[in-house]
Structures are given as structure tokens and as C-alpha cells.
N, CA, C and O atoms as a GROMACS GRO file, in nm:
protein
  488
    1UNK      N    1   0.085  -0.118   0.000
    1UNK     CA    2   0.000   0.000   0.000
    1UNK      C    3   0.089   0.124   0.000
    1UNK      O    4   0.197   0.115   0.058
    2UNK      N    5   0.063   0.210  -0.045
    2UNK     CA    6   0.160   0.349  -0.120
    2UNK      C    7   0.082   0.422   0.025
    2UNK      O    8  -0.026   0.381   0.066
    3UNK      N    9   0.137   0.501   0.072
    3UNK     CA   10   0.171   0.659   0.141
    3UNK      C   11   0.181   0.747   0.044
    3UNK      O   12   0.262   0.761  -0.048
    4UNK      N   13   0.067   0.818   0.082
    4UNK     CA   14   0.067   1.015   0.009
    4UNK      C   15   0.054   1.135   0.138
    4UNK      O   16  -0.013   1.146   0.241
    5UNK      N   17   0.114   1.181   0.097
    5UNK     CA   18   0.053   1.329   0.158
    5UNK      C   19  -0.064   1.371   0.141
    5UNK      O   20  -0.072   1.389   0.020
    6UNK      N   21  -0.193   1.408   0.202
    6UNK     CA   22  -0.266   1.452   0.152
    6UNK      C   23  -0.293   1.601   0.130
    6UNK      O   24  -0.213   1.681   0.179
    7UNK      N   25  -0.371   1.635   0.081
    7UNK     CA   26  -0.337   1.759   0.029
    7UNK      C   27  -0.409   1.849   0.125
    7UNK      O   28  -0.373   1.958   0.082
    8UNK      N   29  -0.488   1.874   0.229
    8UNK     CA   30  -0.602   1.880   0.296
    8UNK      C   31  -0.668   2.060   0.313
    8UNK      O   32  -0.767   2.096   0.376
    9UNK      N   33  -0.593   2.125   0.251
    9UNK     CA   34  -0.593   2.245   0.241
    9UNK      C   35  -0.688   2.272   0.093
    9UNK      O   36  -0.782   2.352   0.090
   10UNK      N   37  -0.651   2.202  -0.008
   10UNK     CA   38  -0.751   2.205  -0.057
   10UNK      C   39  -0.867   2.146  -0.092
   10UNK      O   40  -0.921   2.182  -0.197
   11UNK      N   41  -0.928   2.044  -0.009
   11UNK     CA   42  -0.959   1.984  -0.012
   11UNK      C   43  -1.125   2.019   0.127
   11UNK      O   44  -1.247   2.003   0.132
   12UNK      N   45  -1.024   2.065   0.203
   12UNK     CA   46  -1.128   2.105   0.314
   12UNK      C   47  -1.191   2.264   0.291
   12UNK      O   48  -1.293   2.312   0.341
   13UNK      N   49  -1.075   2.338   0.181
   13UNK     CA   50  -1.175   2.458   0.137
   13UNK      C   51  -1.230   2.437   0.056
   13UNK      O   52  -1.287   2.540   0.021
   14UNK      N   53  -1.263   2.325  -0.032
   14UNK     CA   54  -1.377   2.273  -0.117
   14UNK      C   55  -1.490   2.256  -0.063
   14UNK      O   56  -1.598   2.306  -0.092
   15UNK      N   57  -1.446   2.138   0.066
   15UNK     CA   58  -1.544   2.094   0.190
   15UNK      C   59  -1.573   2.190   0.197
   15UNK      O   60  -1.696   2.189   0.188
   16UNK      N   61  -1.520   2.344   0.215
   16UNK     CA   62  -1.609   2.412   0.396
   16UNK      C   63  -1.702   2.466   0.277
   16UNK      O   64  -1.820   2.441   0.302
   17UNK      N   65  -1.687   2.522   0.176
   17UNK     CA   66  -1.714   2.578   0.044
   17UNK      C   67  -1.865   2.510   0.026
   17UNK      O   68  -1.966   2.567   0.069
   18UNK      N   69  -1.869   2.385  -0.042
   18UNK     CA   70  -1.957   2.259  -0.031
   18UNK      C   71  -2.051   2.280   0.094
   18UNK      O   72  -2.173   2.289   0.078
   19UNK      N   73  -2.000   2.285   0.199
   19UNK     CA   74  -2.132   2.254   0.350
   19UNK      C   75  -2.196   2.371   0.339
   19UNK      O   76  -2.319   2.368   0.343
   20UNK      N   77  -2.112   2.528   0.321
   20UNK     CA   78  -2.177   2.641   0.324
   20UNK      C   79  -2.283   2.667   0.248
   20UNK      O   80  -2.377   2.737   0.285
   21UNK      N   81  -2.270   2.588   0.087
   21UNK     CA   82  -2.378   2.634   0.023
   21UNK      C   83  -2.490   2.500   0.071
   21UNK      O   84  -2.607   2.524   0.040
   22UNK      N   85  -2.473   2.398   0.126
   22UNK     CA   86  -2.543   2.356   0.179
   22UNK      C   87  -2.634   2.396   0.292
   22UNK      O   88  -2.748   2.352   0.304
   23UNK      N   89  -2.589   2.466   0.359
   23UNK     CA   90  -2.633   2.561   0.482
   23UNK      C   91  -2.727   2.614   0.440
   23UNK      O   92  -2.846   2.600   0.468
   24UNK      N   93  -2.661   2.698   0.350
   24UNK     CA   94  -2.753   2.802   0.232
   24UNK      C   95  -2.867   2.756   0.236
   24UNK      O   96  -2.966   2.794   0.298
   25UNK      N   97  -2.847   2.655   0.154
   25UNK     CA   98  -3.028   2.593   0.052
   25UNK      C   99  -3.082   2.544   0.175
   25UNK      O  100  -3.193   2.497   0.152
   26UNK      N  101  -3.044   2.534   0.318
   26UNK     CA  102  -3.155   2.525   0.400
   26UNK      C  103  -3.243   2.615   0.485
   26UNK      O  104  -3.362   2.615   0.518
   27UNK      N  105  -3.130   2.696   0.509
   27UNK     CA  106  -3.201   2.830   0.511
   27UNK      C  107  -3.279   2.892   0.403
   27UNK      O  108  -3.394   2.917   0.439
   28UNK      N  109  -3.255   2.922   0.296
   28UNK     CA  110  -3.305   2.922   0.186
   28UNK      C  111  -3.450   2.892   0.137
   28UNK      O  112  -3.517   2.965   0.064
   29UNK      N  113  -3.492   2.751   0.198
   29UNK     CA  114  -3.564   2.685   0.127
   29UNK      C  115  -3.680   2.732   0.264
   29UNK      O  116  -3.795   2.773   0.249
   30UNK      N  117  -3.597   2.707   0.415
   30UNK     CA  118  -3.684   2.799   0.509
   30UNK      C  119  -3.739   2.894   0.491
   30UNK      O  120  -3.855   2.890   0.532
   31UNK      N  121  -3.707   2.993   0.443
   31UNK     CA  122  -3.744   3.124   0.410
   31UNK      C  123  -3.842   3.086   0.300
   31UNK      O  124  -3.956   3.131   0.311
   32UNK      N  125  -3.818   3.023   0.215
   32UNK     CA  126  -3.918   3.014   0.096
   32UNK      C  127  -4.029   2.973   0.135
   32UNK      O  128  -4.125   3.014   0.069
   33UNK      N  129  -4.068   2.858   0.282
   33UNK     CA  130  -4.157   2.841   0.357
   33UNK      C  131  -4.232   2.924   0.394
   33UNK      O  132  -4.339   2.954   0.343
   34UNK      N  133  -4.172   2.976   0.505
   34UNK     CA  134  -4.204   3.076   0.559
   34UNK      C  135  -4.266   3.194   0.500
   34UNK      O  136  -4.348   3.252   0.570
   35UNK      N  137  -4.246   3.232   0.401
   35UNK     CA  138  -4.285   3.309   0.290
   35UNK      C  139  -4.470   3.269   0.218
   35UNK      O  140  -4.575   3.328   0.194
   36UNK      N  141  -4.406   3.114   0.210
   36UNK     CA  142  -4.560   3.081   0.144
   36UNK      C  143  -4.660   3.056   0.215
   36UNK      O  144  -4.779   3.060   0.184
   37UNK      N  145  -4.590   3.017   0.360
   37UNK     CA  146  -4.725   3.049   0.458
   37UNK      C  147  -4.782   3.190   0.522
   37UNK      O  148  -4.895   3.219   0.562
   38UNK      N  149  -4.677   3.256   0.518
   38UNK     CA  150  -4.777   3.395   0.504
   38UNK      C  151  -4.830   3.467   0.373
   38UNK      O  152  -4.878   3.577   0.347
   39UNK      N  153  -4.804   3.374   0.317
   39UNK     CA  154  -4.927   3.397   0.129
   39UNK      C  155  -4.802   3.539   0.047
   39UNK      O  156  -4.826   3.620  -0.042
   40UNK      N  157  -4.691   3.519   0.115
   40UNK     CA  158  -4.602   3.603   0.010
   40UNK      C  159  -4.513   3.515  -0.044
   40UNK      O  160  -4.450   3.420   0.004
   41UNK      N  161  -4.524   3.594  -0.219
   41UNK     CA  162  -4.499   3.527  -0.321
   41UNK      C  163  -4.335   3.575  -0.340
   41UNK      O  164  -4.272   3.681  -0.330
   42UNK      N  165  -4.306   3.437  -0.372
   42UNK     CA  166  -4.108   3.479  -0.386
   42UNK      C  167  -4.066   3.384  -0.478
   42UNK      O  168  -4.124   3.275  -0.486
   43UNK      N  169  -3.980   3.411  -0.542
   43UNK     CA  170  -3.900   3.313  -0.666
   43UNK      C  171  -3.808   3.216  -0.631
   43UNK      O  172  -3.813   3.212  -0.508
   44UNK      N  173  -3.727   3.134  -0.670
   44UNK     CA  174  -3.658   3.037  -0.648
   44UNK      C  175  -3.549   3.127  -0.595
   44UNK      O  176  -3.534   3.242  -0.637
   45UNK      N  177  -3.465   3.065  -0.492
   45UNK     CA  178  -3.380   3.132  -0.389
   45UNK      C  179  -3.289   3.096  -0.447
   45UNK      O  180  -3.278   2.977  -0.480
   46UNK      N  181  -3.158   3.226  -0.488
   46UNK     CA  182  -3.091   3.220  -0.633
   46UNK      C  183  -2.949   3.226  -0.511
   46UNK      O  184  -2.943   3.314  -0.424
   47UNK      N  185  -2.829   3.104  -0.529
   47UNK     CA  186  -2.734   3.114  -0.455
   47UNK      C  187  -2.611   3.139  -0.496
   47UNK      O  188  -2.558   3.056  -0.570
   48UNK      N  189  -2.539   3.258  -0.457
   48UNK     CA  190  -2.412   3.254  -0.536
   48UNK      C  191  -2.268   3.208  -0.482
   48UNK      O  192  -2.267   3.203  -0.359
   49UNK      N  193  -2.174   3.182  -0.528
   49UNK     CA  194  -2.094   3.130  -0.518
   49UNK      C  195  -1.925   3.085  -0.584
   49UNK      O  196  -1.907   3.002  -0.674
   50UNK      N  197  -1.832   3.151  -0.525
   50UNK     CA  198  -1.739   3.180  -0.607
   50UNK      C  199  -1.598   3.070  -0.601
   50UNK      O  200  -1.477   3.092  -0.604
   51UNK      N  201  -1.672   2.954  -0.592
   51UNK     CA  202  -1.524   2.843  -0.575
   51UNK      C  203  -1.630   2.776  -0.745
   51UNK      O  204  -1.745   2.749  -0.781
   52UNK      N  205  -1.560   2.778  -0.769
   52UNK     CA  206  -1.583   2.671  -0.909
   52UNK      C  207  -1.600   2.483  -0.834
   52UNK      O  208  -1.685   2.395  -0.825
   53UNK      N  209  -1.499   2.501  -0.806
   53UNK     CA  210  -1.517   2.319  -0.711
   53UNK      C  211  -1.606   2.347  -0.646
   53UNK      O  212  -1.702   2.287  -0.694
   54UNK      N  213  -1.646   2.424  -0.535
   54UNK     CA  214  -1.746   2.358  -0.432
   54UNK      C  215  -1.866   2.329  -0.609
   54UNK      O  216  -1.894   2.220  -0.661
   55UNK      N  217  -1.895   2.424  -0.640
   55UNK     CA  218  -2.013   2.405  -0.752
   55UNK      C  219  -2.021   2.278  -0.827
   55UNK      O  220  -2.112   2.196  -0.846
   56UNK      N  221  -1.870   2.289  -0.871
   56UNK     CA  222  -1.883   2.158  -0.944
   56UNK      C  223  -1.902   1.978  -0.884
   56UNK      O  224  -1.920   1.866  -0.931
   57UNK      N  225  -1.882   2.046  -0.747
   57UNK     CA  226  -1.954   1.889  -0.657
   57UNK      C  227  -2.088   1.904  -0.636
   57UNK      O  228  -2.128   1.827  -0.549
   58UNK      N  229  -2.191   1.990  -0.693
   58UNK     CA  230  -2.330   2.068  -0.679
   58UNK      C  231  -2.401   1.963  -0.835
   58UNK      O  232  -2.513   1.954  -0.885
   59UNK      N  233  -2.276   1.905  -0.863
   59UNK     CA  234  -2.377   1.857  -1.018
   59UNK      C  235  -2.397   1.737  -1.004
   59UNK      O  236  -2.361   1.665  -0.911
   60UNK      N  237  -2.470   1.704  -1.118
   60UNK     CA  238  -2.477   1.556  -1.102
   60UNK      C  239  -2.470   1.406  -1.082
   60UNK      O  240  -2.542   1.309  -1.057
   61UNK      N  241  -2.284   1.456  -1.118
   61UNK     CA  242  -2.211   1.363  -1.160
   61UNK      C  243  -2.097   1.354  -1.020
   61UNK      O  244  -1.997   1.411  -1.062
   62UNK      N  245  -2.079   1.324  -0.926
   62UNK     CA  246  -2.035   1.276  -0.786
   62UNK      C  247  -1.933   1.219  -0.813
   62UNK      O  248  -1.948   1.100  -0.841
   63UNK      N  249  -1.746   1.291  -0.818
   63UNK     CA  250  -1.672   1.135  -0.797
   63UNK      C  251  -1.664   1.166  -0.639
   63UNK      O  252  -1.622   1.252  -0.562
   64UNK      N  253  -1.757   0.991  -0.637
   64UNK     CA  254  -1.768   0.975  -0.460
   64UNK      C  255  -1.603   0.906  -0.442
   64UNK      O  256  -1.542   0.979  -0.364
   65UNK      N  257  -1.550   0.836  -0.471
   65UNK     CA  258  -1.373   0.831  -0.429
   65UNK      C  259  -1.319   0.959  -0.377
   65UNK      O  260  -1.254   0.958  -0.272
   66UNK      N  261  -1.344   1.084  -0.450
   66UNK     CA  262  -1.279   1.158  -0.410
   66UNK      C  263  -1.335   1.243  -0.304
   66UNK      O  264  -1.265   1.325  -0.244
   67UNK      N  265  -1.463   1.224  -0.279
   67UNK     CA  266  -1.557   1.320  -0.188
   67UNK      C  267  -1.605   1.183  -0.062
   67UNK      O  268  -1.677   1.213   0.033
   68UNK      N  269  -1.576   1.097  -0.073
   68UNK     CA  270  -1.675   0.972  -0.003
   68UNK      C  271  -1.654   1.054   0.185
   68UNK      O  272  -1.730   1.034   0.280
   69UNK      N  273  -1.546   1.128   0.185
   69UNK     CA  274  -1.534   1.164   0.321
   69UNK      C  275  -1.624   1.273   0.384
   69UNK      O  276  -1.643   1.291   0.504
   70UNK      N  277  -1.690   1.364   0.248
   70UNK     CA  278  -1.820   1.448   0.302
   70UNK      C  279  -1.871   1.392   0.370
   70UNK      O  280  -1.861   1.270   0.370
   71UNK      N  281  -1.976   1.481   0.491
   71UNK     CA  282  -2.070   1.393   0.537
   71UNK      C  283  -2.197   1.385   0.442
   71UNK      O  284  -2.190   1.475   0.358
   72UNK      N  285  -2.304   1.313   0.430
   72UNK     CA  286  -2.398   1.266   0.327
   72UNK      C  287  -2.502   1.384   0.352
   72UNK      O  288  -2.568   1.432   0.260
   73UNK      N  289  -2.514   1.435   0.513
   73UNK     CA  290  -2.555   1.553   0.485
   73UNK      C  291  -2.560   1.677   0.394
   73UNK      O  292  -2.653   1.746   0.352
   74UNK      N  293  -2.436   1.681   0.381
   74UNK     CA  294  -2.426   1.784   0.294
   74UNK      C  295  -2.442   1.796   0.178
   74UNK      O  296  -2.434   1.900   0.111
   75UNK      N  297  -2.483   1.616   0.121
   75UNK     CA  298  -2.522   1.634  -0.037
   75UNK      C  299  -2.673   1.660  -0.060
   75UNK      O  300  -2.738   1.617  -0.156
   76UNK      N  301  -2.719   1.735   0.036
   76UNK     CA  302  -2.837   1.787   0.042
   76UNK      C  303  -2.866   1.898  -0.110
   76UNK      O  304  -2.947   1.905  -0.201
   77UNK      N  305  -2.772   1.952  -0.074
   77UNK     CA  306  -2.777   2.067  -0.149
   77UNK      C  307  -2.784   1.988  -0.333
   77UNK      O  308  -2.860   2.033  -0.419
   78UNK      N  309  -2.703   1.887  -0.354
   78UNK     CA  310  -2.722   1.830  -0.493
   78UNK      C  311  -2.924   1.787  -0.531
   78UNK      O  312  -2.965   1.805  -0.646
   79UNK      N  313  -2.983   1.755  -0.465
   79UNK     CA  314  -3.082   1.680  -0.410
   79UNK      C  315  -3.183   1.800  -0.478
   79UNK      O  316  -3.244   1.805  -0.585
   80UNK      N  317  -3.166   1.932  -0.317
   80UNK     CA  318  -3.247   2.094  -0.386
   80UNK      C  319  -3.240   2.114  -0.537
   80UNK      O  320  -3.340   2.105  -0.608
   81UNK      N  321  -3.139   2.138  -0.575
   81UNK     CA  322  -3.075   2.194  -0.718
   81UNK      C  323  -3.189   2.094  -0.819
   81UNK      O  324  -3.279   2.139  -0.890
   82UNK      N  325  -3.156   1.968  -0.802
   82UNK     CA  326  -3.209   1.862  -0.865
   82UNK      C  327  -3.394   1.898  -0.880
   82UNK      O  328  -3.446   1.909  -0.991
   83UNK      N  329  -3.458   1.910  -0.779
   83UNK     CA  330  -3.585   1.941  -0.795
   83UNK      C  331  -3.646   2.112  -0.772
   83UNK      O  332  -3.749   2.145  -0.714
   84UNK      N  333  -3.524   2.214  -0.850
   84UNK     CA  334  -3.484   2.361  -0.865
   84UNK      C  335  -3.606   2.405  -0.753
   84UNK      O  336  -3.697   2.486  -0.773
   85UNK      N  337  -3.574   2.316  -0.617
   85UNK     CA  338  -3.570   2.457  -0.524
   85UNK      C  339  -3.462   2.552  -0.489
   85UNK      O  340  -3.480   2.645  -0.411
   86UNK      N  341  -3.398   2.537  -0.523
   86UNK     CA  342  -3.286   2.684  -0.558
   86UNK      C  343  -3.202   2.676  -0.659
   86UNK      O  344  -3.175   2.579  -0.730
   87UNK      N  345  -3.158   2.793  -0.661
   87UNK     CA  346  -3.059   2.769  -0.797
   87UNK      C  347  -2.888   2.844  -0.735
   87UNK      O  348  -2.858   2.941  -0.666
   88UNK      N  349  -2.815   2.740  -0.803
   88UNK     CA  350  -2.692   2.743  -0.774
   88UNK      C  351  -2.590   2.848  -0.885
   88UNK      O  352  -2.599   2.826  -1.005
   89UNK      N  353  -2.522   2.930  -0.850
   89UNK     CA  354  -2.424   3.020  -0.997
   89UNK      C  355  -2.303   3.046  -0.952
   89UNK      O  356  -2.262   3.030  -0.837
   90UNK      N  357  -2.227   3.100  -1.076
   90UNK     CA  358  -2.116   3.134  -0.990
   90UNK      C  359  -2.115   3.269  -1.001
   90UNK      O  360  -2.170   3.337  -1.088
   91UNK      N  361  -2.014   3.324  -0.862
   91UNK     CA  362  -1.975   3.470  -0.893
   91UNK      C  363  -1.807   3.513  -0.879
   91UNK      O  364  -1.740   3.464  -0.789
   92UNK      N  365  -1.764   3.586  -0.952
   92UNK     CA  366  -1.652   3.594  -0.940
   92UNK      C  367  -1.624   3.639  -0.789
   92UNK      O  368  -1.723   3.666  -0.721
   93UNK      N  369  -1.502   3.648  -0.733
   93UNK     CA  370  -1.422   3.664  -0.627
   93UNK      C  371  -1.474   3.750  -0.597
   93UNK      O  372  -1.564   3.739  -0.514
   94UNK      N  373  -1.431   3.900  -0.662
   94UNK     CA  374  -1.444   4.024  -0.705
   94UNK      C  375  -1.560   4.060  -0.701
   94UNK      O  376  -1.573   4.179  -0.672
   95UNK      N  377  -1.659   3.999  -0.720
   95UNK     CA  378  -1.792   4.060  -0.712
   95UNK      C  379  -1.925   4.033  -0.608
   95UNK      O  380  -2.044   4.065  -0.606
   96UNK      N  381  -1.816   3.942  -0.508
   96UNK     CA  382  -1.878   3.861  -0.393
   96UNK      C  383  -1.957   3.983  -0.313
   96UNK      O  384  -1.868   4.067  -0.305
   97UNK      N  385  -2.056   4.032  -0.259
   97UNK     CA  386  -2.100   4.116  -0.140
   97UNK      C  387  -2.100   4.034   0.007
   97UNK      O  388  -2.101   4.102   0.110
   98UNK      N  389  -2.099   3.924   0.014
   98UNK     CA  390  -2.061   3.835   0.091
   98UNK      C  391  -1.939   3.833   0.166
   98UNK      O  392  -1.920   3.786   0.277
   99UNK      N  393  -1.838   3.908   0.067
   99UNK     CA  394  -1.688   3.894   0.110
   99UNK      C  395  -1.698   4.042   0.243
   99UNK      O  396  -1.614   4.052   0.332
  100UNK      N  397  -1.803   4.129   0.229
  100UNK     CA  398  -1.813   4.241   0.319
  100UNK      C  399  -1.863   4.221   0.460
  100UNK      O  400  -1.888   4.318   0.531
  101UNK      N  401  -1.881   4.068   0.515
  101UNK     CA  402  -1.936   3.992   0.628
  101UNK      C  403  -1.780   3.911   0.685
  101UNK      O  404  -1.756   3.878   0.801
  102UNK      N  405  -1.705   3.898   0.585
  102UNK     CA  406  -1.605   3.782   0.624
  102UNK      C  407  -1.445   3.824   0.587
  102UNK      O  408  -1.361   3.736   0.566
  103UNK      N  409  -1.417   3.950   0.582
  103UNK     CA  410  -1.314   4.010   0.490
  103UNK      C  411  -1.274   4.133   0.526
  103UNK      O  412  -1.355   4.226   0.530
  104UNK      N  413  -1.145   4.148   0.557
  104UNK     CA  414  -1.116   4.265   0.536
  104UNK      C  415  -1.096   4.372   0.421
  104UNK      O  416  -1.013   4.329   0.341
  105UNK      N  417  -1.137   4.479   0.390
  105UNK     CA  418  -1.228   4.533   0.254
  105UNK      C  419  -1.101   4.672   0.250
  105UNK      O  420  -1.011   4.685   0.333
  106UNK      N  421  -1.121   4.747   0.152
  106UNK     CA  422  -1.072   4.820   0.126
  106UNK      C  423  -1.206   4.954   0.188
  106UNK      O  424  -1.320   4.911   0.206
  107UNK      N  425  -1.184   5.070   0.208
  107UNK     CA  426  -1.302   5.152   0.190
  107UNK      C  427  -1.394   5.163   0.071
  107UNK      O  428  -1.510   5.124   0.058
  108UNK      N  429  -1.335   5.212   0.008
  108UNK     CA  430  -1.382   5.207  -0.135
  108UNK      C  431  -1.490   5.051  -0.185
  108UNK      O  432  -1.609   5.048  -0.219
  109UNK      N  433  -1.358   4.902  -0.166
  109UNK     CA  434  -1.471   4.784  -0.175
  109UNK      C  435  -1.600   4.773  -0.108
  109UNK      O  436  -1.708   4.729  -0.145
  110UNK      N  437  -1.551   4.834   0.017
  110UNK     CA  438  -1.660   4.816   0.153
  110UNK      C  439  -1.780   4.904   0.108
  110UNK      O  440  -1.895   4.865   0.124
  111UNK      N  441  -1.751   5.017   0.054
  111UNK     CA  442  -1.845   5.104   0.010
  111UNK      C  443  -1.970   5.034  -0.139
  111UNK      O  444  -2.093   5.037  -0.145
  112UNK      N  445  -1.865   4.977  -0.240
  112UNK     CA  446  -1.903   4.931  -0.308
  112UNK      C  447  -2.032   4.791  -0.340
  112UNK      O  448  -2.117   4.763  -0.425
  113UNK      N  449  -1.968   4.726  -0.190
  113UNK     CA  450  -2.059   4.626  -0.158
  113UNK      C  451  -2.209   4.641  -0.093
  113UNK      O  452  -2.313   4.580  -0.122
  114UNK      N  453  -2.178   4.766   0.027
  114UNK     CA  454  -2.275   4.829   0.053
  114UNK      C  455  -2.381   4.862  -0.047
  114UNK      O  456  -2.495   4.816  -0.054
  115UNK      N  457  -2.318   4.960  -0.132
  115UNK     CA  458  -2.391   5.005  -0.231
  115UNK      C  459  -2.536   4.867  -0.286
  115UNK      O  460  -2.659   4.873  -0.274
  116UNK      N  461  -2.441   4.753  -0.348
  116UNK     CA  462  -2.461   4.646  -0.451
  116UNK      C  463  -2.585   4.582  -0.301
  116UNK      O  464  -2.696   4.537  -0.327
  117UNK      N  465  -2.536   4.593  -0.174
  117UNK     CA  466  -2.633   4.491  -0.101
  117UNK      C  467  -2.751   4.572  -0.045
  117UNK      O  468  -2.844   4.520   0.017
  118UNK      N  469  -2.736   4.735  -0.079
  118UNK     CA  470  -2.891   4.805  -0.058
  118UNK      C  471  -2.890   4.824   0.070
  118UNK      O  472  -2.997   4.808   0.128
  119UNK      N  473  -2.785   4.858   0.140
  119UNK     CA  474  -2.774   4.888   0.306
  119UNK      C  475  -2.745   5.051   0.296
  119UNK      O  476  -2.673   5.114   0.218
  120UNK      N  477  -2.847   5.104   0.426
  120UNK     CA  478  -2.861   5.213   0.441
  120UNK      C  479  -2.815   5.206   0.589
  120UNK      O  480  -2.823   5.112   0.668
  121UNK      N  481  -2.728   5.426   0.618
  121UNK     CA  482  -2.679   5.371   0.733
  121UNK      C  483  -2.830   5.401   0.786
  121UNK      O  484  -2.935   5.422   0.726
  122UNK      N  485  -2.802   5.396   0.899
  122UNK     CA  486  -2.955   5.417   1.030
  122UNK      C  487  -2.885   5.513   1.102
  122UNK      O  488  -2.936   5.564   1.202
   0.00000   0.00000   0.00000
């Protein structure tokens, strides 16, 4: 039997990448609940996302060898997509508003994101 290094750095920011948008579509799909029981009307809960891998473990096609260590929870999110209660996209790095919750920003970015996420000060 061969010894590797594993690589686990990228591998677990695929993972954390992967569970998050899993998170997502459950909250997500909550809200879409919640929504239809108080008789307000809302569209498919549109998720963005800027790792190309986590997405591309979002499709159809599973190599479980290389993922078999996810937990099965998290292939929740393949499951949603599948019967488009939400929809999955990508967004560049650069155009994340997300990154203004988890990131240290420039003023200018910080401003920019603001702008794009419709936040007013109070």
C-alpha cells in the first residue's frame, strides 16, 4: 500500500465551500416556507458562489472516491438543485458582497458592496 501526503488544504476549502452552500439551501428553502405560509410570493432562492469546485460537486455527476469523506448531509444541497428549489451560480471573487461579512475590505470595496447589497446607514 503506497503513502501520500494529503493535500487537505484544498480539499477542506472545497469541503467548507460545499457545507456552506449547503447551509444556504436550508435556510433558503426555510425562508421560501415561511414566505408561502404567510401567502407572500417569492421566486426560487438564487445562490451565489465563487469556488468553481465547491459548484462543481453541486452537479450531477459525484466522484464519490474523491468526496466519499463528506458527510452525506451535505449532499443535500445536490438533491435541492435537482428538484430547482434553488438555484446554484457562480460569482466571481471580485464581485462577492458576501466577502463584506467575512473580509477585510478596502473603503472604497466596503463602500461598493454596501452600495450592490442596498444597506442604508440608520
Amino acid at each position: 500500500m503506497d503513502s501520500y501526503k494529503q493535500l487537505s488544504n484544498a480539499v477542506s476549502t472545497i469541503e467548507a465551500e460545499y457545507m456552506a452552500l449547503s447551509d444556504a439551501s436550508r435556510e433558503a428553502i426555510a425562508h421560501t416556507h415561511l414566505c408561502t405560509d404567510l401567502n407572500i410570493e417569492t421566486s426560487t432562492p438564487l445562490l451565489l458562489s465563487d469556488s468553481q469546485n465547491a459548484l462543481n460537486l453541486t452537479g450531477p455527476t459525484l466522484n464519490y472516491q474523491r468526496q466519499k469523506h463528506i458527510d452525506i448531509r451535505y449532499h443535500f444541497i445536490r438533491d435541492v438543485i435537482q428538484k430547482d428549489q434553488v438555484i446554484v451560480n457562480f460569482i466571481l471573487s471580485e464581485e462577492q458582497p458576501a466577502d463584506i461579512l467575512t473580509k477585510e475590505l478596502s473603503s472604497q470595496c466596503h463602500h461598493n458592496y454596501v452600495e450592490r447589497l442596498r444597506l442604508r446607514p440608520i
